[in-house]
N, C-alpha and C positions, 0 to 999 in steps of 0.2 A: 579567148585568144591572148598570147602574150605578143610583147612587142620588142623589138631591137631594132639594131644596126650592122649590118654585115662586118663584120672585121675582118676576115681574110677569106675567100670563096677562090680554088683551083678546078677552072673549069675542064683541062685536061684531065687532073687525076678524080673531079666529082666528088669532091667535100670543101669544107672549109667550118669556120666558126663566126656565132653570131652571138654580138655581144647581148643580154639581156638587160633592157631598159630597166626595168625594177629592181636586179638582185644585182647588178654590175658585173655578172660572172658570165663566164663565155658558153657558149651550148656547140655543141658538134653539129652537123649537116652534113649531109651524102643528098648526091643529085636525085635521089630515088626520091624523097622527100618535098620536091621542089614542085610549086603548082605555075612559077612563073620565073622568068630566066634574074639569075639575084646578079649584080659584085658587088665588091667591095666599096661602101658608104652607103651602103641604099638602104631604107628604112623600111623593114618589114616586118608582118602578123606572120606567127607561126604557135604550134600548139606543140608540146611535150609529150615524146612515147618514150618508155620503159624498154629499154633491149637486154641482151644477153650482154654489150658490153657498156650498159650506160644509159645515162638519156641522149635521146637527139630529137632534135628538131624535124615535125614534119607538116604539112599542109602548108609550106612556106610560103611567103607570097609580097609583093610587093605591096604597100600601100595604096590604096586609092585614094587621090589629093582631089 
């Protein structure tokens, strides 16, 4: 699993980007993807799927502290 921080998540339109901890580069998210409700600063596990437009984020999730 990789790990980030929410950067920007619109819960009307159901995406946003999440920064990735290790590479610093932002990842796409669509609400389809989400295992628990994200916004923006929240620290969260998520894994990499291959689309027709790209990678996004899916199994998204917050951290368990």
């Amino acid at each position: 699993m990789k790990e980030g921080t929410v950067k920007f998540f619109n819960e009307a339109k159901g995406f946003g980007f999440i920064n990735d901890s290790a590479s610093g580069k932002d990842v796409f998210v669509h609400s389809s993807g989400l295992k628990t409700r994200i916004k923006e600063n929240d620290k969260v596990s998520y894994r990499l799927e291959e689309t027709s437009k790209g990678l996004n984020a899916v199994d998204v999730k917050m951290f368990d502290n």
